[in-house]
C-alpha positions in Angstrom: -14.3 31.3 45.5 -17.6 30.1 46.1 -18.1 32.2 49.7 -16.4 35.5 48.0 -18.8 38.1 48.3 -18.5 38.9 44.1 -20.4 35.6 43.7 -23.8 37.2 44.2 -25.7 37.6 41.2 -27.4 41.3 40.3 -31.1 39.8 40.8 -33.4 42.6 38.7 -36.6 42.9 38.9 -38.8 46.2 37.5 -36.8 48.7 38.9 -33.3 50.0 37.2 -30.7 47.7 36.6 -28.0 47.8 39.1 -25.3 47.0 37.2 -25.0 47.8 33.2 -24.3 44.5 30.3 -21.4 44.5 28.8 -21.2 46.4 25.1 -18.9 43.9 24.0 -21.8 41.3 24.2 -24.6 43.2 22.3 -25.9 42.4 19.0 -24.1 43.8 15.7 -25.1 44.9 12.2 -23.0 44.4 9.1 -24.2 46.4 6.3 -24.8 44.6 2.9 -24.3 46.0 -1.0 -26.8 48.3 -3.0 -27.6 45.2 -4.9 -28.4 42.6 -2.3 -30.4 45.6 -0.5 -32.8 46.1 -3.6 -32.8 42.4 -3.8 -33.9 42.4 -0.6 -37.0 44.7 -1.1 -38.1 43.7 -4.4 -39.1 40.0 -2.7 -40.3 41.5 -0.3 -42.5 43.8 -2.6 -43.4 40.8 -4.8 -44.5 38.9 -2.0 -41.9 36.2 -2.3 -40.5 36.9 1.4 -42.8 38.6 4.6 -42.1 42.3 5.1 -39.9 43.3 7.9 -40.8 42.0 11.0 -44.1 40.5 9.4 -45.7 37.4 11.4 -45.9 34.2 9.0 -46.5 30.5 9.6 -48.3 27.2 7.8 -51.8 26.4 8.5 -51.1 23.7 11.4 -48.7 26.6 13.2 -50.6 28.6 15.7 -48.6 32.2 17.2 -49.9 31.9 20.9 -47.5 34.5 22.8 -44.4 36.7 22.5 -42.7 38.6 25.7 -40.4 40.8 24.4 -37.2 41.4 25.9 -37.4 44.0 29.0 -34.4 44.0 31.4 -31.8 42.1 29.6 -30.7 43.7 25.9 -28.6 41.1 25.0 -29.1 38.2 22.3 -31.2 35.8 23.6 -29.6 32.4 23.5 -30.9 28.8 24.7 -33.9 27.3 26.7 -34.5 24.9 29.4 -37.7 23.6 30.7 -38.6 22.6 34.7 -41.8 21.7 35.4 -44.2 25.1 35.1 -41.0 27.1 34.4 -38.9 28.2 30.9 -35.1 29.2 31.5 -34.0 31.2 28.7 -30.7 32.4 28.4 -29.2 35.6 27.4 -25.5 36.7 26.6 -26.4 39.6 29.8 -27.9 37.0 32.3 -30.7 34.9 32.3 -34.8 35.1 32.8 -37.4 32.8 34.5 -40.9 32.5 33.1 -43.7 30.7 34.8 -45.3 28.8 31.2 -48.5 27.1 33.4 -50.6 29.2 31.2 -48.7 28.8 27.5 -50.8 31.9 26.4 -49.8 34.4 28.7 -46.2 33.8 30.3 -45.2 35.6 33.3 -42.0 36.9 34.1 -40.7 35.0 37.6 -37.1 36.7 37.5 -34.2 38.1 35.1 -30.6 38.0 36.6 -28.1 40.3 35.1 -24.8 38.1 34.6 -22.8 38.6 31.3 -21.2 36.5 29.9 -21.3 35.5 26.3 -23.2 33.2 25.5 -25.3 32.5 28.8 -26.2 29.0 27.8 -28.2 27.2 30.4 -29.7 24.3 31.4 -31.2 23.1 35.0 -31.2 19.8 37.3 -32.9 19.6 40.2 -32.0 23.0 42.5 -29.1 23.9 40.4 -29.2 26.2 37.2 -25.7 26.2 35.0 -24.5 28.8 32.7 -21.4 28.9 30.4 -19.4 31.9 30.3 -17.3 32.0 27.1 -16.0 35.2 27.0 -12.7 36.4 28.7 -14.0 38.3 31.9 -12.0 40.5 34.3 -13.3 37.6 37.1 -16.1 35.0 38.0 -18.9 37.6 39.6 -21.8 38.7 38.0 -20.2 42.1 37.6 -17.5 41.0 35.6 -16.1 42.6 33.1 -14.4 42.0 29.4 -11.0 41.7 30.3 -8.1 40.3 27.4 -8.0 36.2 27.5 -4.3 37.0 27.5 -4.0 37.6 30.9 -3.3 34.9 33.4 -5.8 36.1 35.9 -9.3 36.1 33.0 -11.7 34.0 34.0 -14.0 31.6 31.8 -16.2 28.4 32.7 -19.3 27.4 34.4 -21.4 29.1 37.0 -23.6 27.5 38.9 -26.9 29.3 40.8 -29.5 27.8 43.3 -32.7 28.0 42.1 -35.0 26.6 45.2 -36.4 29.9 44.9 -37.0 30.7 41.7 -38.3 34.1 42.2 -34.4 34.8 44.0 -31.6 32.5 42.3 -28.9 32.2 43.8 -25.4 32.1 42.8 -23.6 29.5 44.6 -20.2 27.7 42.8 -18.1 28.7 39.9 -15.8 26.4 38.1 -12.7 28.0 35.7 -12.2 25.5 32.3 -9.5 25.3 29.8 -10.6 28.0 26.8 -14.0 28.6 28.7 -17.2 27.1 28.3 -18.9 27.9 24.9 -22.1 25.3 25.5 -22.5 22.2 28.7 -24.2 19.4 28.4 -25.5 17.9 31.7 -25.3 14.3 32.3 -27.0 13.6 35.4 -26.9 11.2 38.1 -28.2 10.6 41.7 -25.9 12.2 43.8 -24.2 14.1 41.3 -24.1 15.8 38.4 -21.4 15.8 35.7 -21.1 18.6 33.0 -19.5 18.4 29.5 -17.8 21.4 28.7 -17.7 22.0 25.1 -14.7 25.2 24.2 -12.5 25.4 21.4 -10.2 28.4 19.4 -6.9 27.6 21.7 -4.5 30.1 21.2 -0.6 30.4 22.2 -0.9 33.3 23.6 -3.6 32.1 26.3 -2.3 31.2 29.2 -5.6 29.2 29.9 -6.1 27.6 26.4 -3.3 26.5 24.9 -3.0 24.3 22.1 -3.3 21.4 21.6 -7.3 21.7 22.9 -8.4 18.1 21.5 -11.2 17.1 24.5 -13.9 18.2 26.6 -13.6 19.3 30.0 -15.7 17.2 32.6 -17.0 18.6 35.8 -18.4 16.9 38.9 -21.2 18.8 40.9 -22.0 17.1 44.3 -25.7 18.1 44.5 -25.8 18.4 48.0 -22.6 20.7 48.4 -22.4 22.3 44.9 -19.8 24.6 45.7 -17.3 21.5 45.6 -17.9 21.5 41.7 -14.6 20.9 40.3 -12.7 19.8 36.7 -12.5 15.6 37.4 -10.9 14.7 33.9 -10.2 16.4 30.4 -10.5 13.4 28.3 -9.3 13.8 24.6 -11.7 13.0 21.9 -9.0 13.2 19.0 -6.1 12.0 19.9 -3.2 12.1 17.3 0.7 12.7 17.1 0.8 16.7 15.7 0.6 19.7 17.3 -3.2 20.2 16.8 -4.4 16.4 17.9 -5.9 14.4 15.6 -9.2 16.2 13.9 -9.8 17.5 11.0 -6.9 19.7 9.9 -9.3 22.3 8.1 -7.9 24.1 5.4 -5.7 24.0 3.2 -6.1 20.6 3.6 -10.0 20.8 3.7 -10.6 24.7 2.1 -13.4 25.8 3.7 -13.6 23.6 7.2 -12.9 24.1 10.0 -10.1 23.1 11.7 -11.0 20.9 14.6 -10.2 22.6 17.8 -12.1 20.8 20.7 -15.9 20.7 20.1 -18.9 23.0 20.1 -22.0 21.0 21.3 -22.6 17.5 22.4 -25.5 15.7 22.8 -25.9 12.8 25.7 -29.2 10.1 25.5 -28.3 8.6 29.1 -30.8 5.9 28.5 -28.5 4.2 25.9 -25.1 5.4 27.4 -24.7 7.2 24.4 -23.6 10.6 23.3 -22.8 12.4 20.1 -20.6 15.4 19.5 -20.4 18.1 16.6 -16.6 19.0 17.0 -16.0 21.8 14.4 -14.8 19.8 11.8 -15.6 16.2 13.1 -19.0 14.3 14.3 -18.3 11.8 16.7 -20.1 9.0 18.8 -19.6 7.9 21.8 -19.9 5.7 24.9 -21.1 7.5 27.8 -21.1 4.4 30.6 -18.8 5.6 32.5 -19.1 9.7 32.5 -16.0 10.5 33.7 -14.2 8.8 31.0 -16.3 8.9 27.5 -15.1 6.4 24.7 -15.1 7.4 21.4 -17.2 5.3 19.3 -16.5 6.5 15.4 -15.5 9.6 14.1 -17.0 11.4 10.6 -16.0 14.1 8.1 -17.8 15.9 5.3 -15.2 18.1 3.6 -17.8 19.0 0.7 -20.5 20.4 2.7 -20.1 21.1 6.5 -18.0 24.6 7.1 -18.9 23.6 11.1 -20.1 20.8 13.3 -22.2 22.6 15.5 -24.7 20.5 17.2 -26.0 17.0 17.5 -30.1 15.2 17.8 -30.6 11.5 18.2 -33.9 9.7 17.6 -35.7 8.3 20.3 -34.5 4.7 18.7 -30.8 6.0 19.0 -30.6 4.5 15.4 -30.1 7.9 14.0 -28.4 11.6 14.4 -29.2 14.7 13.0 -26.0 17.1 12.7 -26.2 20.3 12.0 -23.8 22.7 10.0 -23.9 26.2 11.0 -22.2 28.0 7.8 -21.1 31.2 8.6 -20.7 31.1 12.1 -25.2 32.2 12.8 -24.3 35.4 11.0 -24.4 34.9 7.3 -27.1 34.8 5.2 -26.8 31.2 3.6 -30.7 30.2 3.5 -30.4 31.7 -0.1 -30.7 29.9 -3.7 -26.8 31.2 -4.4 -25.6 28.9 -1.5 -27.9 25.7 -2.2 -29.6 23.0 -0.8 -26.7 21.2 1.5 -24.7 23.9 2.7 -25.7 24.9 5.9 -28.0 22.0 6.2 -28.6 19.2 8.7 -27.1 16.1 7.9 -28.8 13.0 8.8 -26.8 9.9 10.0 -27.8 6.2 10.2 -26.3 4.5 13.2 -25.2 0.9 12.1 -23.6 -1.9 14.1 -23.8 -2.9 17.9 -21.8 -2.3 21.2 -18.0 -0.7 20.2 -18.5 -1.3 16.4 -21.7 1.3 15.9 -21.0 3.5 13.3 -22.3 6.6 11.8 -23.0 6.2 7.8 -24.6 9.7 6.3 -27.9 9.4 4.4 -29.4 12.8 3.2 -29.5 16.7 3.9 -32.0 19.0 5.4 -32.7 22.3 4.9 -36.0 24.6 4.7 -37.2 24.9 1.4 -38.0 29.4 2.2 -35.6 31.1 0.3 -34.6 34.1 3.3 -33.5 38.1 2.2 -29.5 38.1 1.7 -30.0 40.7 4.9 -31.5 37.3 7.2 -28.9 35.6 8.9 -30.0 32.1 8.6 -28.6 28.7 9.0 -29.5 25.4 10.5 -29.4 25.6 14.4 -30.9 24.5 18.0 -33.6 21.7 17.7 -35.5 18.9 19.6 -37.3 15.5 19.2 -41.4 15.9 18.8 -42.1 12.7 20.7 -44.1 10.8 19.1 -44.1 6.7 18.1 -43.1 5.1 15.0 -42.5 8.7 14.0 -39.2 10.8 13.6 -40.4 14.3 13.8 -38.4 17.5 15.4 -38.5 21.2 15.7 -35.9 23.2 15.0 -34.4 27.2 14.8 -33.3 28.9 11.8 -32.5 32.2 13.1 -34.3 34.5 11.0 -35.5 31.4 8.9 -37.8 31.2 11.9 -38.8 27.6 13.3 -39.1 24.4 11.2 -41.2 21.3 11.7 -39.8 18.5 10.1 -39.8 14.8 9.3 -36.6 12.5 8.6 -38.7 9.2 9.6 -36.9 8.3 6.4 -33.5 8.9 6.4 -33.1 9.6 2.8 -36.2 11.6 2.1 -36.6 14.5 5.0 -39.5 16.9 4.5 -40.7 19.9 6.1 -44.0 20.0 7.0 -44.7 23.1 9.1 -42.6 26.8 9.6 -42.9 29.8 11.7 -40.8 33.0 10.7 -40.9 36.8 10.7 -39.9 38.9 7.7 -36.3 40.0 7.7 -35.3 42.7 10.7 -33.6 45.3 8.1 -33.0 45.2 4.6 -30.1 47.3 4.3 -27.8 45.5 6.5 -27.3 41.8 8.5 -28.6 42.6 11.7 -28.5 39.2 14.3 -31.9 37.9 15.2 -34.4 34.8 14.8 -35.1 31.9 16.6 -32.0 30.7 18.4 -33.4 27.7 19.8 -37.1 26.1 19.6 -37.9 23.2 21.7 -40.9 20.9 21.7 -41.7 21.2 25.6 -45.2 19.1 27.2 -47.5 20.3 24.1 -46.0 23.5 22.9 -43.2 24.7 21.0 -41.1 27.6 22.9 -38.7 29.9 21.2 -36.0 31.9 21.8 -35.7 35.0 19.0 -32.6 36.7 19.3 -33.9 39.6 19.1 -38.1 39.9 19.3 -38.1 37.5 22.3 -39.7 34.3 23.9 -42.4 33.1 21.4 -45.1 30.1 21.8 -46.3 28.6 19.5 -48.7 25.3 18.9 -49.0 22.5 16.5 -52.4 21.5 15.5 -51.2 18.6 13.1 -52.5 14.7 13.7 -48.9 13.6 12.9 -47.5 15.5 15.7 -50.6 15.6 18.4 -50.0 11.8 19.7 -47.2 14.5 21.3 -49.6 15.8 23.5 -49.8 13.4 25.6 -46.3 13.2 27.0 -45.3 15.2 30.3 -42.2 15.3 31.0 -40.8 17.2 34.2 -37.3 18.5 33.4 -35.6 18.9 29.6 -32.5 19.7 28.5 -32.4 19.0 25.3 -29.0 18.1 25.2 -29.3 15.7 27.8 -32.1 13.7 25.5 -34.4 12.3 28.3 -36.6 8.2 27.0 -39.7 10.1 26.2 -41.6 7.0 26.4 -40.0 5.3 29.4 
């Protein structure tokens, strides 16, 4: 597959766009009642939220850039860092900027790919993407096709980036259900990727049920087009039809029912990785990657709709989970839905070797009351590295960016935002920061809708930050910022 001619990407620079996205991948607007629409504008009128579109961000929170979107119309999605260079991902492709000069990014390259939702992340000369929609095949001209036909293709796809002006797209590898988000655990010679999919369905002849595990893929640096599936190991096992996670409802009304897993997190330092699995978190033992070992295995069935991602702290003594309640398109950063719906939830870590455990100490969530037209919910986030301290950044969607401490587990407190004012207030439209990452001083963003954003911290409880360089983040593969 890898030598087939429909393996070359659509490379676009400022001319026209060769080939066209795919409609089925572009952002939608759900219109909202009379009532919630005059809510909407009487706090904005009062002052109480920013008017539409309107820049707004806490005294140590400096706006340094935004590139809007040019090429690529769809929803921008996640970011990965190498060296001078940001990777941000889109559902239609992916775009390169040069960040040497923070103020003033430059565009190096946008490659039209679809494929819901693009997410991306980079090792070495290789650049992966998840496709998670069902696509007539695995080029970059793809189109939607039904996932109920045999011959639809989902997965990863993996480019060459040696020259980043010209990626190149090199290897493909089909997974069971598709590939929703990766996480890259990396080693010398190779590189293994977690799969995360879920939503198995009878009637797929490619993800049937039951879909308890994680698909693990080996990429041989040097011959990348050997990338293959090595093992599918199941994270919940269990005697029914559905494995052994949480059943959802009626069981649990309101949870999800655990279908495989939707992000995991790996800190290769400590061999450790942690997953949010729908409607489980899990830990576990990453020593050997081909075979993970499932440490413990938590539940909130008062609180968490959906496990959707995972943070340690550099200490691996603690993770941050986060719920994202209504799927990223509900408005649920409201006073109607509360304080620990749609929150992070912060976990100790307790115990040593096989017997850690994860025991739950508090909720997070920002303390800005967002428009009932603002999709907003907890989402992607990283570690602010600095000693002694437990500090991250973190997206909200339209609730913007949130700076935030949980050095003590029990008593999290924000204590800087970014956000714009909602995009409509007659309807949900799908926008905000998707993900924002603390990357070698700066905080990069990537808004759904407005663009790449850069922002800077001017706080002495986050600057010791300043100092560390790294060369390469993924956040998801959490690098030993101080090693």
């Amino acid at each position: 597959m890898a030598a087939a001619a429909g393996l070359v990407a659509t490379l676009m620079t400022a001319g026209p766009a060769v080939a066209t996205p795919d409609p089925g991948d572009k952002p939608t607007s759900t219109p909202v009642s009379k009532s919630d629409e005059a809510a909407a504008e009487k706090a904005i009128k009062s002052g109480e939220i920013p008017d539409p579109d309107e820049v707004v961000h806490s005294d140590n929170i400096q706006h340094l850039a935004n590139i809007p979107k040019e090429t690529l119309p769809g929803l921008n999605t996640d970011l990965a860092f190498q060296g001078k260079y940001a990777f941000a991902g889109n559902y239609d492709g992916f775009r390169i900027f040069d960040i040497s000069n923070p103020k003033a990014p430059k565009t190096v390259a946008q490659v039209l790919c679809p494929g819901s939702q693009n997410d991306i992340s980079v090792s070495g000369n290789l650049l992966f993407l998840s496709t998670d929609s069902s696509r007539s095949d695995n080029s970059c001209s793809s189109v939607t096709q039904p996932a109920t036909e045999k011959n639809s293709w989902e997965g990863i796809k993996v480019f060459d980036i040696s020259n980043k002006a010209k990626p190149e797209y090199v290897a493909s590898v089909e997974t069971a259900c598709g590939s929703h988000t990766h996480t890259l655990v990396p080693k010398r010679k190779n590189v293994y990727v977690y799969v995360s999919s879920y939503s198995p369905n009878v009637t797929f002849p490619d993800c049937q049920p039951p879909h308890d595990g994680i698909s693990v893929i080996k990429v041989p640096r040097k011959a990348p087009q050997q990338a293959a599936v090595v093992n599918f190991p199941v994270l919940f096992p269990g005697s029914g039809p559905d494995g052994g996670g949480n059943p959802g409802g009626p069981t649990n009304p309101g949870v999800s029912k655990t279908t495989g897993c939707h992000d995991l997190t790996v800190l290769p330092s400590k061999d450790l990785a942690a997953g949010a699995c729908m409607g489980d978190g899990i830990l576990f033992d990453i020593k050997d990657p081909e075979n993970p070992k499932v440490l413990d295995q938590v539940q909130d069935n008062v609180n968490f709709a959906f496990w959707h991602s995972a943070t340690f702290n550099q200490k691996a003594n603690k993770v941050v989970f986060t719920d994202e309640l209504g799927g990223g398109g509900g408005a649920t950063c409201n006073e109607a839905t509360g304080p620990t719906r749609g929150a992070d939830g912060i976990y100790d870590i307790i115990g040593k070797g096989d017997k850690r455990k994860l025991v739950f100490k508090s909720y997070f969530k920002i303390p800005r009351h967002q428009a009932d037209t603002e999709n907003c919910v907890a989402h992607n986030g990283s570690i602010i590295p600095v000693k002694g301290k437990d500090l991250m950044v973190q997206a909200w969607y339209q609730g913007g960016v949130s700076v935030w401490d949980f050095t003590n587990s029990a008593k999290p407190k924000e204590i800087g935002y970014f956000e714009r004012g909602p995009l409509t207030t007659d309807a949900i439209t799908i926008g905000g920061s998707w993900s924002a990452y603390y990357y070698n001083g700066y905080v990069y963003s990537n808004d759904i809708a407005k663009g790449f954003d850069v922002l800077k911290i001017n706080d002495r409880r986050t600057d010791p930050a300043r100092w560390v360089r790294l060369s390469e983040l993924n956040v998801q593969t959490q690098p030993d910022y101080f090693d």
